[in-house]
ChimeraX commands (.cxc) that place a marker at each C-alpha (Angstrom):
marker #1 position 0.00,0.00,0.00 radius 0.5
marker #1 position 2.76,2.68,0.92 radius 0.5
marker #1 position 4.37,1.42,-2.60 radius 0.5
marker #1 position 1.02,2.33,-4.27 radius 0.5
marker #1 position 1.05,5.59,-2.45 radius 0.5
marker #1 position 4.79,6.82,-3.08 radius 0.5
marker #1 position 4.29,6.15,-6.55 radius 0.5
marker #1 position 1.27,8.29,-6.92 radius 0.5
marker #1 position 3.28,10.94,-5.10 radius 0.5
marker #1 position 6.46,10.56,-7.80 radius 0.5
marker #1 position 4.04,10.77,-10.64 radius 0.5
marker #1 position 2.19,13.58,-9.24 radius 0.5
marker #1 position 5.59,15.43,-8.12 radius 0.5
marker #1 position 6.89,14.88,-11.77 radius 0.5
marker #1 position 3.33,16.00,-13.43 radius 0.5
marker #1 position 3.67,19.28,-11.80 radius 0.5
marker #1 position 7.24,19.55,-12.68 radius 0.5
marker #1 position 6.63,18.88,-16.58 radius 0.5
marker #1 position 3.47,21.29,-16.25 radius 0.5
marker #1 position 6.14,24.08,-14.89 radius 0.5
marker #1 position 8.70,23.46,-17.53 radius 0.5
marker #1 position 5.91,23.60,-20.04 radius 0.5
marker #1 position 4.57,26.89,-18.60 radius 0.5
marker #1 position 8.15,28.66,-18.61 radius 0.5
marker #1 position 8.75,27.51,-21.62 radius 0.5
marker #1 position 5.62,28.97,-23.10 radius 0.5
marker #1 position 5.75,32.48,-20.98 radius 0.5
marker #1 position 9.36,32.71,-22.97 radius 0.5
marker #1 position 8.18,31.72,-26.09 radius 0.5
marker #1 position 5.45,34.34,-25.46 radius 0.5
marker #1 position 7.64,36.95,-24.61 radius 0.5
marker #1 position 9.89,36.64,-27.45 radius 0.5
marker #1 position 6.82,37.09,-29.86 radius 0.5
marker #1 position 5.61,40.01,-28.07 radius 0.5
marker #1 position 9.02,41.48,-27.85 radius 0.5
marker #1 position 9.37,41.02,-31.81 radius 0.5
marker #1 position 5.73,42.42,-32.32 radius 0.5
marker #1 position 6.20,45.79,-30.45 radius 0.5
marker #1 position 9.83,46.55,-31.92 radius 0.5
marker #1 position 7.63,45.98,-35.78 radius 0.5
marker #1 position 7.19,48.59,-37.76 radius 0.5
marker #1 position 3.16,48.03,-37.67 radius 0.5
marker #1 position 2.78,48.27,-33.69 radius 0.5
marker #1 position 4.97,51.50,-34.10 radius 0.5
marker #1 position 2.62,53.03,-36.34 radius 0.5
marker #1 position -0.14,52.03,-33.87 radius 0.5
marker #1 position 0.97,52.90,-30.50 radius 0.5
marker #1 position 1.64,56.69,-32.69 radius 0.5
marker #1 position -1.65,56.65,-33.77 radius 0.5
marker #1 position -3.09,55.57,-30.49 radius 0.5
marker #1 position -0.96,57.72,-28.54 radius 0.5
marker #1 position -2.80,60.78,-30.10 radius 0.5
marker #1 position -6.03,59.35,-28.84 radius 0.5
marker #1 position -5.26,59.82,-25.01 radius 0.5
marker #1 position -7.11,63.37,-24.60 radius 0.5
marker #1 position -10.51,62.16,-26.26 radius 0.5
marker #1 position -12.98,59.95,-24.84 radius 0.5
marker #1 position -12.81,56.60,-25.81 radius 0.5
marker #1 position -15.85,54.85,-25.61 radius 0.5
marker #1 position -14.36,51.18,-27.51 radius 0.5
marker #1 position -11.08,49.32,-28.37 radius 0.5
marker #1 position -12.21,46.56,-30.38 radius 0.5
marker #1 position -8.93,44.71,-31.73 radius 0.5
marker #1 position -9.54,41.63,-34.35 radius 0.5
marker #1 position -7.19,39.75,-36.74 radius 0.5
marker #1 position -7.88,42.07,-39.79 radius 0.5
marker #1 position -7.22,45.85,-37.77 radius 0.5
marker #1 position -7.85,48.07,-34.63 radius 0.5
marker #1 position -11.16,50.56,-34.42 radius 0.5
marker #1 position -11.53,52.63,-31.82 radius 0.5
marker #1 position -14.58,54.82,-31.42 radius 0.5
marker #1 position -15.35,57.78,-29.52 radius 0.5
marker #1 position -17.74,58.41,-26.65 radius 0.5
marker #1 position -19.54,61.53,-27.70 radius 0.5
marker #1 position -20.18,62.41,-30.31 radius 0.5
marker #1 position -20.31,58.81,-30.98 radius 0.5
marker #1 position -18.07,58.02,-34.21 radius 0.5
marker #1 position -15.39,56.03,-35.50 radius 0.5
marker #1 position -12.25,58.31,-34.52 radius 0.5
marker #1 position -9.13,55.32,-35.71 radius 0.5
marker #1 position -9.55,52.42,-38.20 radius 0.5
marker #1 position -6.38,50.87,-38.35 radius 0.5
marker #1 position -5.92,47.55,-40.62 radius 0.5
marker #1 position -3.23,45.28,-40.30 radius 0.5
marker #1 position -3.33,44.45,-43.93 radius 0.5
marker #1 position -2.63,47.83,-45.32 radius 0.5
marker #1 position 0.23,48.72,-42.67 radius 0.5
marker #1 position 2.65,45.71,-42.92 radius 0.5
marker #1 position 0.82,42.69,-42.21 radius 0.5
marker #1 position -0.17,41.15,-45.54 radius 0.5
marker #1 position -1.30,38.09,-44.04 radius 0.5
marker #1 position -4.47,37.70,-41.41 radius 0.5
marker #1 position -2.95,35.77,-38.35 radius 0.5
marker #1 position -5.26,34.79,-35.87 radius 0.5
marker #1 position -2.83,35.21,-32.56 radius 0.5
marker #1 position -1.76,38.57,-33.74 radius 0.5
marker #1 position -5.76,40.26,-32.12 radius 0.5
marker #1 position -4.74,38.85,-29.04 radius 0.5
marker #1 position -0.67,39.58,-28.65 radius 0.5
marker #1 position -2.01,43.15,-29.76 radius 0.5
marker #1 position -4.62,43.47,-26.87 radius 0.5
marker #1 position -2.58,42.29,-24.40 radius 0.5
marker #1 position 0.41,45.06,-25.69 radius 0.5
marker #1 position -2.20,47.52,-25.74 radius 0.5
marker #1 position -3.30,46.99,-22.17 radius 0.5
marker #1 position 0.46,47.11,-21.40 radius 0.5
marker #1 position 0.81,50.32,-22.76 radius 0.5
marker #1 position -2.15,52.06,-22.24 radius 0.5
marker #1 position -2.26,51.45,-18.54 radius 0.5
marker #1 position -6.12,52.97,-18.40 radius 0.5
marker #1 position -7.07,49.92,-20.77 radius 0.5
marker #1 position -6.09,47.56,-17.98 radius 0.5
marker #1 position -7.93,49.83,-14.58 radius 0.5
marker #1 position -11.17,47.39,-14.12 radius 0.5
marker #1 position -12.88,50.64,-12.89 radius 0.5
marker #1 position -12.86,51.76,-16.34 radius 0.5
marker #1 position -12.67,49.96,-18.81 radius 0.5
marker #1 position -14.27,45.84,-19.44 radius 0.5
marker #1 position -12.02,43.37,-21.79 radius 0.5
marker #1 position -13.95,40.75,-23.89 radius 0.5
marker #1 position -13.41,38.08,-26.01 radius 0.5
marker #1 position -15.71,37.21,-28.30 radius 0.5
marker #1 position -16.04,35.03,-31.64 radius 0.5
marker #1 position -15.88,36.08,-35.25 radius 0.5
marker #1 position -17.04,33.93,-38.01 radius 0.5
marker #1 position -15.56,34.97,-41.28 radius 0.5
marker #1 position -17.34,34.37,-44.94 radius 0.5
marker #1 position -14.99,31.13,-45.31 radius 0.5
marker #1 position -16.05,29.44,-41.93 radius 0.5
marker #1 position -13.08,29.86,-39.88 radius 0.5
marker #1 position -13.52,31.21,-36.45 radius 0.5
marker #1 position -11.27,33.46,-35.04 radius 0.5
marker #1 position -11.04,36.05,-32.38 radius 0.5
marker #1 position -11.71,39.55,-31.39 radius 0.5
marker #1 position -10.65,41.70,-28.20 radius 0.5
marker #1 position -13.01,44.69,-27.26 radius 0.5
marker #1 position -12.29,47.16,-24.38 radius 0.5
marker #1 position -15.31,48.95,-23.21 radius 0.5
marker #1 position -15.46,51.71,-21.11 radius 0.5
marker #1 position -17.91,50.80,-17.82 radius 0.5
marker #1 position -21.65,52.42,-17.83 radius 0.5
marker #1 position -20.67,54.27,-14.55 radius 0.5
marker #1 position -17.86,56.46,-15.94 radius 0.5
marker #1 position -19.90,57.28,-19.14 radius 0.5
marker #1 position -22.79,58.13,-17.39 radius 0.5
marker #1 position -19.95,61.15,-15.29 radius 0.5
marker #1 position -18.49,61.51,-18.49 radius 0.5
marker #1 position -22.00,62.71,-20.42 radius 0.5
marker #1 position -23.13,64.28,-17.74 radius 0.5
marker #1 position -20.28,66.41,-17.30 radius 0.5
marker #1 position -20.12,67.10,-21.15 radius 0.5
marker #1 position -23.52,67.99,-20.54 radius 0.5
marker #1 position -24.23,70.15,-17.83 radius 0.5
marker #1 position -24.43,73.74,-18.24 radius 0.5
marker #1 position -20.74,75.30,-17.49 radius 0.5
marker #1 position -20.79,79.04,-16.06 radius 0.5
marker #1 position -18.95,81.24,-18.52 radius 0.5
marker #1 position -17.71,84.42,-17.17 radius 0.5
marker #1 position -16.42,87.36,-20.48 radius 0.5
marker link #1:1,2 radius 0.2
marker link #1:2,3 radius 0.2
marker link #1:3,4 radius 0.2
marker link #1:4,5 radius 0.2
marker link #1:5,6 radius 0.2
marker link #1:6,7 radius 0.2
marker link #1:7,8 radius 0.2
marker link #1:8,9 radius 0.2
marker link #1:9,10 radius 0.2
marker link #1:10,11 radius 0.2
marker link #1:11,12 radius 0.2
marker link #1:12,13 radius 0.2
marker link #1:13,14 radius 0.2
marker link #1:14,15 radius 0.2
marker link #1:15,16 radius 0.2
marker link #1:16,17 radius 0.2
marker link #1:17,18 radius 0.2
marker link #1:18,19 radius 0.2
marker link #1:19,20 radius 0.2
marker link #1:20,21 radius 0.2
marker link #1:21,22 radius 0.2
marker link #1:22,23 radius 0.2
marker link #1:23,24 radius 0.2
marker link #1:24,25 radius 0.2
marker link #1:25,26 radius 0.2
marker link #1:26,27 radius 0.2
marker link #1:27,28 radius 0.2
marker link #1:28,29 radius 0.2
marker link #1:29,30 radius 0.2
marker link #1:30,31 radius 0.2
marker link #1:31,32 radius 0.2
marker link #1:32,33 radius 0.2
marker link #1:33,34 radius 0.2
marker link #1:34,35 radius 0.2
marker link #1:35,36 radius 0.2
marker link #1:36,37 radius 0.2
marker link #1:37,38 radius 0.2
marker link #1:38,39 radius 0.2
marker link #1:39,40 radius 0.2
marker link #1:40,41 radius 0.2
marker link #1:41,42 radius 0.2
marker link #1:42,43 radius 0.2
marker link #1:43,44 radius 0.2
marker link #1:44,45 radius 0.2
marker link #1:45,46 radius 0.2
marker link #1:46,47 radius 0.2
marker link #1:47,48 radius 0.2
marker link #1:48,49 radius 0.2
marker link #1:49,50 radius 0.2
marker link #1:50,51 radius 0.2
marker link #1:51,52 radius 0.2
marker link #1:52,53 radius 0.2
marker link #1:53,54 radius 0.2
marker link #1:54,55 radius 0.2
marker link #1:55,56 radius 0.2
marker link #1:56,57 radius 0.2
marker link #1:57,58 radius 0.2
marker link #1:58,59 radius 0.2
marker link #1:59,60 radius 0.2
marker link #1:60,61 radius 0.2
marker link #1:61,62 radius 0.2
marker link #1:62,63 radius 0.2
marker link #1:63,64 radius 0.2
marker link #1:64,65 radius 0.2
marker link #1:65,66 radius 0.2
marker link #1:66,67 radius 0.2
marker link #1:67,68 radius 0.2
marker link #1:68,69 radius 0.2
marker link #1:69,70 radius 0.2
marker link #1:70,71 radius 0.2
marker link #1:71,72 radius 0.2
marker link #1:72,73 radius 0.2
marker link #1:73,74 radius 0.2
marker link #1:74,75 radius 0.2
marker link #1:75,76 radius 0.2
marker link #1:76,77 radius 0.2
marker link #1:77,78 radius 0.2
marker link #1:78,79 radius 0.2
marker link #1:79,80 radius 0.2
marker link #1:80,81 radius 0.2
marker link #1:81,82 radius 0.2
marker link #1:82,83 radius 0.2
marker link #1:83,84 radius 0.2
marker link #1:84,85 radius 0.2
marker link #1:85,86 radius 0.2
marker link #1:86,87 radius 0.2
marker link #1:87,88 radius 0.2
marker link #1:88,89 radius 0.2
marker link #1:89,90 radius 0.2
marker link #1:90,91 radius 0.2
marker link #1:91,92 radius 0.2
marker link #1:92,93 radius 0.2
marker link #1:93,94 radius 0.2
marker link #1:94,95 radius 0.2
marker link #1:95,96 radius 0.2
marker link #1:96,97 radius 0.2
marker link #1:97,98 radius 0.2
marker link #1:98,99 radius 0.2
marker link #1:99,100 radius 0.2
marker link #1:100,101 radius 0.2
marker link #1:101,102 radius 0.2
marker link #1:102,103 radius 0.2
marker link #1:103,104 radius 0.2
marker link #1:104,105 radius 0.2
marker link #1:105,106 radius 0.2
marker link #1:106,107 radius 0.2
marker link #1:107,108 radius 0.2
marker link #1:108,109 radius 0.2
marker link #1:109,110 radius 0.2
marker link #1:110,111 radius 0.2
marker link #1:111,112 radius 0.2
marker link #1:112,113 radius 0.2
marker link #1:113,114 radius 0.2
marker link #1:114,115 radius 0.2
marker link #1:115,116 radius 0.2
marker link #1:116,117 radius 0.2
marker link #1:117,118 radius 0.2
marker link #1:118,119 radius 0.2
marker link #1:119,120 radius 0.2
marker link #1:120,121 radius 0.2
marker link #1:121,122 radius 0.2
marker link #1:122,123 radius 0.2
marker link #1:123,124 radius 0.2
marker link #1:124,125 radius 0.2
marker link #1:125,126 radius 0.2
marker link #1:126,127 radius 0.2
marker link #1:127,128 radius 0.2
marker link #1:128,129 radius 0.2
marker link #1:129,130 radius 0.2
marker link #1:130,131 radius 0.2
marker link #1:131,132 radius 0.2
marker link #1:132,133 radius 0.2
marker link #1:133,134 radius 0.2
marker link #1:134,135 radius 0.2
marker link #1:135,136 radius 0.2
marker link #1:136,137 radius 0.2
marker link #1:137,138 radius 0.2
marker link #1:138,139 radius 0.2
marker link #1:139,140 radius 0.2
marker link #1:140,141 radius 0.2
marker link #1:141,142 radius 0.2
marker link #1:142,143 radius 0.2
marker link #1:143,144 radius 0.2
marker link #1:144,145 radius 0.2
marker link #1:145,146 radius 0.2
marker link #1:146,147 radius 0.2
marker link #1:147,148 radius 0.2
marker link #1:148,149 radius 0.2
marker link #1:149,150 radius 0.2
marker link #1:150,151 radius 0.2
marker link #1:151,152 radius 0.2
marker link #1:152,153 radius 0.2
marker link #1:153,154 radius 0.2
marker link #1:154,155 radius 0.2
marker link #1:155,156 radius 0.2
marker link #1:156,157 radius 0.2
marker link #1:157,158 radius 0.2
marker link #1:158,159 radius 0.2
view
């Protein structure tokens, strides 16, 4: 029975040592790719673009395989449409959406505050079939709701 027992233990002991390896080995692998992905050309360009974005309202960050978009809170309209395709990337990659949220949220540190803005995954189903990804930051209800009413309240003007 204790044979039974300190076998279990080795097997277990050695599961969670390949799971480690496997997970360093990944989170460099990772690392490497993001690491080649900011120094591009293409995240450059995008992190410029983005950059002069900071002042305005930004209602949504929705990041897929094919570009970036991000729209405005009021007045509500499209204020960057960024495409991979037509800024270096000439292939659509399915991991690049998410290596580009998560530099995004690195970058932008008011992407990543949960106070203020929500990330979500969700699914998109291109005309082929194939399923891929997309990344959306939203801005929470709560800080809209100051941010419209503040827009919208009368301001005293003094000539």
């Amino acid at each position: 029975m204790q044979t039974l027992a300190v076998l279990g233990m080795f097997v277990c002991i050695s599961a969670a040592v390949a799971m480690l390896t496997y997970c360093s080995y990944s989170n460099k692998k990772e690392t490497e790719r993001m690491a080649l992905l900011r120094n591009s050309p293409l995240y450059k360009q995008l992190y410029a673009e983005m950059k002069q974005l900071t002042h305005l309202a930004v209602d949504q960050v929705r990041v897929e395989s094919s570009g970036v978009v991000v729209t405005s809170l009021d007045p509500s309209h499209t204020l960057l449409q960024y495409g991979f395709k037509g800024n270096g990337n000439c292939r659509r990659n399915a991991e690049i959406a998410g290596c580009i949220a998560q530099m995004l949220a690195q970058d932008f540190t008011i992407l990543r505050e949960k106070e203020t803005y929500a990330l979500t995954r969700y699914r998109v189903y291109r005309l082929n079939g194939k399923r891929e990804y997309g990344y959306v930051f939203t801005m929470r209800r709560a800080l809209k709701d100051r941010i419209l009413e503040y827009q919208h309240s009368p301001q005293l003007r003094i000539f």
